[in-house]
N, C-alpha and C positions, 0 to 999 in steps of 0.2 A: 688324380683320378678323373675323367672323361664322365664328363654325366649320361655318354651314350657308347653303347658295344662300337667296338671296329666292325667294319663292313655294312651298318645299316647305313650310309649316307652310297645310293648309286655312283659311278661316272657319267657325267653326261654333260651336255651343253643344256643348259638352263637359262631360262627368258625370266629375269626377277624383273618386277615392277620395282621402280625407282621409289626409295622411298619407304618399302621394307621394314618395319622392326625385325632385327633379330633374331626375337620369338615366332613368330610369320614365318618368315626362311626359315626355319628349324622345321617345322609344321609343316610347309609345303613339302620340306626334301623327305621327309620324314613318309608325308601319304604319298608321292610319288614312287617311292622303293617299296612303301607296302603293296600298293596296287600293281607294281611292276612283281614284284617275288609272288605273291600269289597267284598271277596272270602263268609267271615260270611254272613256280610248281604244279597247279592246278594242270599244265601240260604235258608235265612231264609224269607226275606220279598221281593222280588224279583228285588230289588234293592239298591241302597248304596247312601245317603246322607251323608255325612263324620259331617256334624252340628250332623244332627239329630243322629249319631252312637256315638256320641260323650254325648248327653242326655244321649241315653241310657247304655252310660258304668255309668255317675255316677246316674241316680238309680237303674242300678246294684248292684253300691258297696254299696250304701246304704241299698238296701234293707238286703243284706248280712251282712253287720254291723249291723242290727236292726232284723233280723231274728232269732231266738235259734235253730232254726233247717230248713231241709228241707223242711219240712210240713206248717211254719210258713209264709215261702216265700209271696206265692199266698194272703196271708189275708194282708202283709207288702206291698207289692206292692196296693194290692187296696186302703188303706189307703192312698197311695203316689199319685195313679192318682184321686182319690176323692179330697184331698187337693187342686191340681193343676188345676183339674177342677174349681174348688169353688174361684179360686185365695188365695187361704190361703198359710200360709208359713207352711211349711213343719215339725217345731220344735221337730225333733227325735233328739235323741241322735245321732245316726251317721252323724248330719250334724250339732248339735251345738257343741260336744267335738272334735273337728279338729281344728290340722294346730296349731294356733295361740293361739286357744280358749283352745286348748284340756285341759291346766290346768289354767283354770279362770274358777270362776261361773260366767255364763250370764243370766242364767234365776234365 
């Protein structure tokens, strides 16, 4: 077990000072993705609940895992919030072949 959720460490090109503990890198990557996702959200929906941005990175990546293209997005996400509406489980491939699963059959 990961002492931190997937998706809170950004991509990006990072300048560490030589010399770093660690804990330091963990801390900087750490306040650079907060100030960066709150900068996002604050843009886009006029504020920043770090839970709920935190939803929305993984049906993000989901959807993008289960999309074939650009176009397929929009239909892949409604799919996602109809499910979650209706309380059903989600059983796409992008969230049953991960992590553990990625080479087991489970369905």
């Amino acid at each position: 077990q990961a002492p931190y959720d997937e998706g809170v460490f950004l991509p990006e090109t990072y300048k560490i000072p030589k010399g770093i503990t660690e804990n330091l890198l963990i801390q900087m990557l750490l306040n650079y993705a907060e100030i960066s996702n709150k900068k996002t959200s604050e843009k886009i929906f006029g504020d920043y609940n770090p839970k709920k941005w935190h939803q929305y990175i993984i049906i993000a990546s989901v959807i993008q895992k289960e999309a074939a293209n650009e176009n397929e997005m929009p239909i892949v996400a409604s799919v996602i919030y109809n499910r979650l509406k209706k309380g059903m489980k989600l059983q796409m491939d992008g969230t049953l072949n991960y992590g553990i699963y990625s080479h087991v059959k489970v369905t």
